[in-house]
C-alpha positions, 0 to 999 in steps of 0.5 A: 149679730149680738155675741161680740157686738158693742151691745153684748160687752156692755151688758157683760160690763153691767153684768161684772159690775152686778158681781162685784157690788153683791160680793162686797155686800156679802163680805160687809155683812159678814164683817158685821157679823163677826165684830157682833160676835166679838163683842158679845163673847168681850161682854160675855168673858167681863160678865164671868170675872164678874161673878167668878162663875156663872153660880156666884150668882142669880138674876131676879125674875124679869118683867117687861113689855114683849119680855113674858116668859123669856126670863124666869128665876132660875136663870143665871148670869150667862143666860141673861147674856145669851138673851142680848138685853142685859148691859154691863158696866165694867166697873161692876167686875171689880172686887168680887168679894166687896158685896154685903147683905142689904138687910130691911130697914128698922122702924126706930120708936122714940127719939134716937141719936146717933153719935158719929165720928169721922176720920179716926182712929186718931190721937183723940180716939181713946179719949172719946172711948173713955168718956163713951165707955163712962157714959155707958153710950155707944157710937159710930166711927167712919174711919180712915185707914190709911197712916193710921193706928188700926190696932185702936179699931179692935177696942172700938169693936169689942166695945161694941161701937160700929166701925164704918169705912169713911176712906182709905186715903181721904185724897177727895181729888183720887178718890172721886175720879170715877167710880173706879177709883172710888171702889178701889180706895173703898175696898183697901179701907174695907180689907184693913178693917177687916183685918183688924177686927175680923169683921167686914164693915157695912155701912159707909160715909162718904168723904165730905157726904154723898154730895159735894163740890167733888163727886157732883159727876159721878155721885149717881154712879157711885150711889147707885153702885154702892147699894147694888153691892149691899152698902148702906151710907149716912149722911147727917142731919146735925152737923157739930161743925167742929171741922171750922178752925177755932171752934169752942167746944161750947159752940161745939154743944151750941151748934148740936142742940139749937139744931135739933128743932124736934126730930126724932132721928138725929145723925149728928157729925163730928170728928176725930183728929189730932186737933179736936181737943175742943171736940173731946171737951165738948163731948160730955155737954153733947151727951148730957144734952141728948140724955135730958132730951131723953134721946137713945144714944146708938150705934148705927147698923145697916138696918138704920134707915140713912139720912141723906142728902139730896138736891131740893 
């Protein structure tokens, strides 16, 4: 008889067993299930403090292999989200308000220089602006805005010399952390110039240029993050080397002029701190170099195209 022998408890054991295993299969899937939707609607919750809402801004229209007609201009940022193949990277939410216009860049005609001064306003800067206001030159200043006298920013602007964010604090070990860190030093340097002058910086130096001995991990990012929010950045093709301890200002003019093998474009550095005096001194035999080369002196715009550093 098959009901109550050992063969129908056995099969009633295969049977349970057969239960269990398709109930916890069930409930693994919709364990899944749920940390997807969470992390959907984490992403979906970034991408809004992003943007502020979904009209702060547009996606450009999409292109790619199996993607035809699933994104078309109209579409906004939550749209994207809902279609699940747009990353986001969390620092992209900070500072909402740190976006400028990316302009298209200028063809420049003849040979230009561009006069560039790191690190100020300093003690030096009204002597530089004297001696660029009698030589009827204008410059660029990267400035430094934290324990500095931003009230000298005004003159500088109404002057018409354009005013670039170098650093808040210039601390190379804070600053170049991550990219988070480097925004948030940014964006302080950015809302003091503004303050000053009523004007929001749009070009930008690097502290120690795009790449050096402290960012060589994230300088990608930070690159790539920067230009995603409209910010230009220059680098240099003649270096004064006025940063060296002891420098002489005739080896100030002698370290710009034998650099300049011919170039048409020429972004030359130099500095404005307490202790360039020699750098003041050799500012006059710079410009009268320049002039007789029959360079333009201009300031930089972002419609400059930048001189930058890259690895060979």
């Amino acid at each position: 008889m098959y009901l109550g022998s050992v063969r129908f408890y056995k099969h009633l054991i295969y049977l349970v067993l057969l239960a269990l295993i398709f109930l916890i299969g069930l409930g693994l899937y919709k364990l899944c299930s749920s940390i997807t939707m969470a992390n959907h609607d984490l992403k979906y919750a970034l991408a809004q403090n992003a943007v502020g809402t979904e009209e702060a801004g547009k996606i450009e229209p999409i292109e790619s292999e199996g993607m035809e007609g699933q994104v078309d201009d109209s579409m906004s940022i939550s749209d994207i989200l809902e279609s699940d193949y747009s990353p986001l990277i969390t620092y992209q939410s900070l500072y909402p308000d740190l976006y400028t216009e990316l302009p298209l860049l200028k063809e420049r005609e003849g040979k230009i220089a561009y006069l560039t001064f790191d690190d100020g306003p300093s003690a030096r800067t009204l002597e530089i602006l004297d001696i660029l206001k009698e030589e009827n030159v204008k410059a660029t200043f990267f400035v430094v805005t934290e324990n500095s006298d931003l009230e000298l920013l005004e003159r500088i602007q109404r002057e018409g010399h354009t005013i670039g964010v170098h650093s808040n604090s210039h601390r190379y070990l804070q600053i170049y952390s991550s990219v988070d860190d480097f925004l948030d030093d940014f964006y302080q340097a950015y809302t003091k110039i503004y303050d000053a002058t009523s004007v929001y910086p749009q070009i930008f130096r690097f502290p120690g240029g795009s790449i050096n001995a402290h960012n060589l991990g994230i300088y990608q990012e930070l690159v790539s993050e920067m230009l995603r929010r409209g910010f230009l950045y220059y680098d240099w093709n003649i270096s004064s080397q006025d940063a060296v301890s002891k420098v002489s200002a005739g080896e100030i003019i002698n370290n710009v002029t034998r650099n300049i093998r011919g170039q048409k474009q020429l972004v030359i550095l130099l500095h404005d701190s307490r202790d360039k005096t020699e750098t003041v001194k050799a500012l006059p035999g710079i410009i009268k170099f320049l002039k007789e080369e029959n360079y333009t002196l201009a300031p930089i715009d972002n419609s400059v195209k930048p001189i930058i550093f890259s690895y060979k």
